[in-house]
N, C-alpha and C positions, 0 to 999 in steps of 0.2 A: 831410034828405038834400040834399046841395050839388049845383043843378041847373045852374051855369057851371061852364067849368072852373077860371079861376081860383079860382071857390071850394074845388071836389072837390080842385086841386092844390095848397092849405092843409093841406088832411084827410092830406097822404100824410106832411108832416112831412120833404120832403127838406133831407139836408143840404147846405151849400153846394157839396161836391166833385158830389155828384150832379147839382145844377142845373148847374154848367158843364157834365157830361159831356151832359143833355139840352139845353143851348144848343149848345152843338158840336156836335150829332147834324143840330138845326134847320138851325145852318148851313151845313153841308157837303150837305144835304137844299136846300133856297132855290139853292145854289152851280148845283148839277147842273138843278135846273129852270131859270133864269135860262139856264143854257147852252144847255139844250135849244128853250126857246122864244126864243132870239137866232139860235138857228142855223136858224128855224123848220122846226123837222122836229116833227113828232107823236112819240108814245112809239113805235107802231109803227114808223115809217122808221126812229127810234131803236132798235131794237128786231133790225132786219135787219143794220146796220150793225154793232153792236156783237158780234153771237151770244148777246146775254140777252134770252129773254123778255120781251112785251111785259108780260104779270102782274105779273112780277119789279119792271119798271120802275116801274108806277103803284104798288106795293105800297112800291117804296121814298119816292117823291113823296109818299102817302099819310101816311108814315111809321106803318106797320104794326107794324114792327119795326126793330130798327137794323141801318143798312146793314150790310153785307160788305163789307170792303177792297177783294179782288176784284172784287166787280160793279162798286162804285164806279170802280176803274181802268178796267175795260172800256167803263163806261159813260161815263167821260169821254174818253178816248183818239180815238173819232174826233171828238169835239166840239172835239178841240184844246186837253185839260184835261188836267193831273196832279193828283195829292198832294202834297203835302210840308208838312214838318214845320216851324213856327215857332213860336220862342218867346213865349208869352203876356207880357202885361204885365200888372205888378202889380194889383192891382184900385185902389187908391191910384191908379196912374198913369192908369187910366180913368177915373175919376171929376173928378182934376183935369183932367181934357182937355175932361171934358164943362162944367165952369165954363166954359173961353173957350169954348165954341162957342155958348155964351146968351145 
């Protein structure tokens, strides 16, 4: 039985489209806390401001499950956050980026 996760998330066998869509999930998860504790408000004060549950909030930070579009908007909106959409780069185009940056 694989007692790290890195290990257990061997065992799942995802495929590559899958791990972006749960590195995208991380990231935009990292995005909304990063804002939250810049703007230092707790999840509560977050919580008033927005009109989403404070549970909701920790559940999304947590990553319990994957956000809601909706929450997400509300929950960044008074932090002074959006969404939008940008095009990915190639995975080529990432890797050669990460040479010069070594």
């Amino acid at each position: 039985m694989a007692t790290k996760w890195k290990e257990f998330r061997k065992t799942l066998n995802l495929t590559p489209e899958e791990e972006d869509i749960i590195n995208l999930e991380k990231s935009l998860i990292n995005a909304v806390v990063e804002a939250r504790e810049k703007s230092g408000l707790t999840q509560k004060q977050l919580s008033e401001l927005c009109g989403v549950k404070q549970p909701v909030i920790a559940r999304l930070e947590k990553a319990v499950h994957s956000p809601q579009i909706n929450s997400m908007i509300r929950i960044l909106q008074p932090l002074g956050y959006t969404l939008s959409v940008v095009k990915k780069e190639p995975v080529e185009a990432l890797e050669e980026a990460e040479l010069f940056e070594k």
